[in-house]
Backbone as CSV, one residue per row, in Angstrom:
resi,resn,N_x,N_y,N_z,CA_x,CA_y,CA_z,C_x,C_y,C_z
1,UNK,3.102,-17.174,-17.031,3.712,-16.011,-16.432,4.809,-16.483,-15.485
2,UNK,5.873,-15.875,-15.369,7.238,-16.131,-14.793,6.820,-15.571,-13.222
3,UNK,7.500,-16.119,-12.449,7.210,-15.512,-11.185,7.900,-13.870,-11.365
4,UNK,9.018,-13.556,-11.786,9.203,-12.078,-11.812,8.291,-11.435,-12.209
5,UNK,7.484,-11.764,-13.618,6.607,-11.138,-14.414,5.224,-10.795,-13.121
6,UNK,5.106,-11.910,-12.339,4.027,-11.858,-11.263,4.593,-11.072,-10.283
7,UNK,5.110,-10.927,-10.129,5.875,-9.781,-8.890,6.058,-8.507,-9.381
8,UNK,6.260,-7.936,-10.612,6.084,-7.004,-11.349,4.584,-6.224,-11.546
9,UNK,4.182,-7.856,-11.313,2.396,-6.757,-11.655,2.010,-6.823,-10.049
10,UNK,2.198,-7.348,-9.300,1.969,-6.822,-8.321,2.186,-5.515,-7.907
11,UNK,3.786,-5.750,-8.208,4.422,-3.893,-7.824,3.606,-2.999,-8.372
12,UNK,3.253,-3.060,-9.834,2.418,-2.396,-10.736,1.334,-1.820,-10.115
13,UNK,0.815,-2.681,-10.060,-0.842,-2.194,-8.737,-0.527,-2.509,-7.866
14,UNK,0.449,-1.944,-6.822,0.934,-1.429,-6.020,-0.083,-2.115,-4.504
15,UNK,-0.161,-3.809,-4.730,-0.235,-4.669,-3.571,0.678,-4.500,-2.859
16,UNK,0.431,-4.190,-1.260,1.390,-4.595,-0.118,1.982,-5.493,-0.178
17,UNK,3.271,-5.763,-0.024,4.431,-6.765,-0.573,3.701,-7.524,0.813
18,UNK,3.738,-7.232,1.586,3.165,-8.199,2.975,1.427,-9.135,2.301
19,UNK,0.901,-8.835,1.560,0.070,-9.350,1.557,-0.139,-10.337,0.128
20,UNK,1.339,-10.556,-0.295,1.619,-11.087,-1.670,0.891,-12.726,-1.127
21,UNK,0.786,-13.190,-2.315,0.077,-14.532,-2.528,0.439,-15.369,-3.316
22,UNK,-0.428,-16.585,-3.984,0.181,-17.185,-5.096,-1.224,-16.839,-6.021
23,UNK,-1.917,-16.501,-5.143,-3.485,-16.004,-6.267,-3.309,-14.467,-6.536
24,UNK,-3.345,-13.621,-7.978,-3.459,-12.674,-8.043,-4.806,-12.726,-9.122
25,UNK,-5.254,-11.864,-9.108,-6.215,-11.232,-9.956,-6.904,-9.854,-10.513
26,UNK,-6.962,-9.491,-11.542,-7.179,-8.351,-12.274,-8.941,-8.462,-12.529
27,UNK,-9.586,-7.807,-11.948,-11.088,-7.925,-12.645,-11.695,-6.465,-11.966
28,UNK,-11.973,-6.008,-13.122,-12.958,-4.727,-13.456,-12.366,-3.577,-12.997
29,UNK,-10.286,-3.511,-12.999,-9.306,-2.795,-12.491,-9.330,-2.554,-10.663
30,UNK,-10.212,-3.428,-10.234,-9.512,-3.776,-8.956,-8.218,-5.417,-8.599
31,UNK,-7.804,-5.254,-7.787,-6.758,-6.244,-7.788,-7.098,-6.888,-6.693
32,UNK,-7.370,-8.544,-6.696,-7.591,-9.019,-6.076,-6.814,-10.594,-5.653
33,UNK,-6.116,-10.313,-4.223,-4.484,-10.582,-4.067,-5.234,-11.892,-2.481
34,UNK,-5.040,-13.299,-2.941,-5.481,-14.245,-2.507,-6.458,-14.801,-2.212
35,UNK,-6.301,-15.487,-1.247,-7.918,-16.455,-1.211,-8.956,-15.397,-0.568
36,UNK,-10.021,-14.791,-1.637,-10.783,-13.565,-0.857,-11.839,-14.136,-1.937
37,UNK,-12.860,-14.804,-0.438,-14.190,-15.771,-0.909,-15.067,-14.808,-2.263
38,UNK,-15.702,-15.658,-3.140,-16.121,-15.124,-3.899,-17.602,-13.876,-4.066
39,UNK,-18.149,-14.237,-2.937,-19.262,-13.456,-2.317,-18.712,-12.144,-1.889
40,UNK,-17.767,-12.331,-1.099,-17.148,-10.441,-0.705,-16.442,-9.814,-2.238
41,UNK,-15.884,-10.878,-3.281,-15.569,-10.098,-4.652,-16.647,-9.442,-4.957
42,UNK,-17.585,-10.219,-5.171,-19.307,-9.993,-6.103,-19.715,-8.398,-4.983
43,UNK,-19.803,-8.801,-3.608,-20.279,-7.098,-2.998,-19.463,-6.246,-3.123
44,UNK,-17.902,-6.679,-3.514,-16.821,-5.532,-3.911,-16.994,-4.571,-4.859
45,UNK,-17.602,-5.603,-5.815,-17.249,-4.935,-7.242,-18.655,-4.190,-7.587
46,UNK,-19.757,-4.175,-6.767,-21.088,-3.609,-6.645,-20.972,-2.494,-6.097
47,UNK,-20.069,-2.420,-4.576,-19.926,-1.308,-4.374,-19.181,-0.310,-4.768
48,UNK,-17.903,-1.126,-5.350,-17.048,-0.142,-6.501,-16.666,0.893,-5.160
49,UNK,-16.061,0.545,-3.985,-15.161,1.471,-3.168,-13.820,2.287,-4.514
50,UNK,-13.531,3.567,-3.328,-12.628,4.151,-3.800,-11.258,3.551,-3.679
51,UNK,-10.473,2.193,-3.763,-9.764,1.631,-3.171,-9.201,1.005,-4.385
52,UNK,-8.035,0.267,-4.129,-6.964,-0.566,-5.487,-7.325,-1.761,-5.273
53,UNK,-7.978,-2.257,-4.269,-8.243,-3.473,-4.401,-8.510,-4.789,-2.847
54,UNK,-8.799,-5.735,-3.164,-8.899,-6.582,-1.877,-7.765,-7.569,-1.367
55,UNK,-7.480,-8.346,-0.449,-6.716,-9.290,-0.503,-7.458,-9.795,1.244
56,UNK,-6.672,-10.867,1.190,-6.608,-12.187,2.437,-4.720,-12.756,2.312
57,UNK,-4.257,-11.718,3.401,-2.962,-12.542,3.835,-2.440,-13.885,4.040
58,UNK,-1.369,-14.297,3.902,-1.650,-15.639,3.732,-2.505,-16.753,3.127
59,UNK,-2.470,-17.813,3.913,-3.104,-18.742,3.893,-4.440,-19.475,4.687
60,UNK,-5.043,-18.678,4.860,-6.090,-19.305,6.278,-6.854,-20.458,5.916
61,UNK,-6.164,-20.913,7.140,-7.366,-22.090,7.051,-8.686,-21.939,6.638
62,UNK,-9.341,-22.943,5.899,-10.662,-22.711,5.866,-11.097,-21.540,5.037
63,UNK,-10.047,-20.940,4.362,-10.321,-19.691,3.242,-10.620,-20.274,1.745
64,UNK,-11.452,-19.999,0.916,-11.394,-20.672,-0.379,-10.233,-21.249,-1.051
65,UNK,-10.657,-22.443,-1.355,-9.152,-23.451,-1.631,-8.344,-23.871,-0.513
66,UNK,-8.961,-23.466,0.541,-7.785,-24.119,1.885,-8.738,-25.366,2.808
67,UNK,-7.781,-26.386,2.523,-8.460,-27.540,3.484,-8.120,-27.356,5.020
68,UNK,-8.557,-27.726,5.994,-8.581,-27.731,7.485,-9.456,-27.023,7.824
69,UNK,-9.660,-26.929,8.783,-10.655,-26.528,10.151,-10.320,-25.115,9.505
70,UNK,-12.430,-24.056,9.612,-11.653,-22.911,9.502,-11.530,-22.281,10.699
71,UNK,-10.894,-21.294,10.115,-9.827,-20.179,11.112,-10.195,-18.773,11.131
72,UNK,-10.463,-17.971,12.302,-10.954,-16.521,12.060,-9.791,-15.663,10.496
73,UNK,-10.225,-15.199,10.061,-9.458,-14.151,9.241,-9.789,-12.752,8.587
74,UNK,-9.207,-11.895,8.439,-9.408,-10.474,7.514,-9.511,-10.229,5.937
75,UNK,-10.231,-9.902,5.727,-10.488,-9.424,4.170,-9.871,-7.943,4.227
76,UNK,-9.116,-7.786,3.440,-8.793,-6.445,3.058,-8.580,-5.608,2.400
77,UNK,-9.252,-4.135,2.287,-8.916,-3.782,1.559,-7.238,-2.546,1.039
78,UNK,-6.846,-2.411,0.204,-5.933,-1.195,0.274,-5.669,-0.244,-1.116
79,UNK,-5.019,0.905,-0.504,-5.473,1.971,-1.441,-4.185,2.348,-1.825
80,UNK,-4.038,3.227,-3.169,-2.595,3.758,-3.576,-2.273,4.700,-2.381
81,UNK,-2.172,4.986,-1.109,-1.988,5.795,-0.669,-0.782,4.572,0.867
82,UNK,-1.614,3.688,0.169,-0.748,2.202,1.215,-1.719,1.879,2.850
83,UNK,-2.913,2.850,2.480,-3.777,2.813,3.627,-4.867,1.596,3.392
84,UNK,-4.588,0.279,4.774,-5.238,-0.797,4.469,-6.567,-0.891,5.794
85,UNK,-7.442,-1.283,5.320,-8.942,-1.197,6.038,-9.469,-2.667,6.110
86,UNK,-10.190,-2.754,7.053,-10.929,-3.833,7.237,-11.904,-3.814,6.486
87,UNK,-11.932,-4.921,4.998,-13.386,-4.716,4.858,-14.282,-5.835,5.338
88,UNK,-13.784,-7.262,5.469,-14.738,-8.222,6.326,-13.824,-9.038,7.306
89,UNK,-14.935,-9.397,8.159,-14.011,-10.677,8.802,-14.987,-12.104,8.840
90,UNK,-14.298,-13.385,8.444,-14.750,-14.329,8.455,-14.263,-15.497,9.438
91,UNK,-15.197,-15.988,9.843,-15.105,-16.832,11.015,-14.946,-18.235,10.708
């Protein structure tokens, strides 16, 4: 996939351009937009919120796939409406 082609499907499912990544993912039509540990996917997709999907901004330290010391950070979720919620925070 071309990076346009990846920026396209982002736009598509309508990820916050602020919370773009180099990890995207499509599973069970939620969108799941960076390092967002695999345990909060698995309770995501159980609870099946009314929402487009999850993400983790950036790069945090200490986030799946990130080496260094970890670092407090936000899991998040957001909706076609562009309304973004806290769904975890990891320490």
């Amino acid at each position: 996939m071309s990076y346009r082609q990846l920026v396209d499907f982002k736009i598509k499912h309508k990820v916050p351009e602020k919370f773009y990544s180099c990890h995207t993912a499509l599973i069970q039509g939620y969108v799941i937009e960076g390092h967002v540990p695999a345990d909060l996917i698995l309770r995501f997709l159980k609870e099946k919120p009314r929402v487009l999907g999850l993400a983790v901004p950036g790069m945090p330290s200490g986030s799946p796939g990130m080496d260094g010391p970890p670092e407090p950070y936000e899991v998040l979720t957001f909706d076609k409406d562009g309304k973004i919620s806290v769904y975890a925070k990891r320490q």
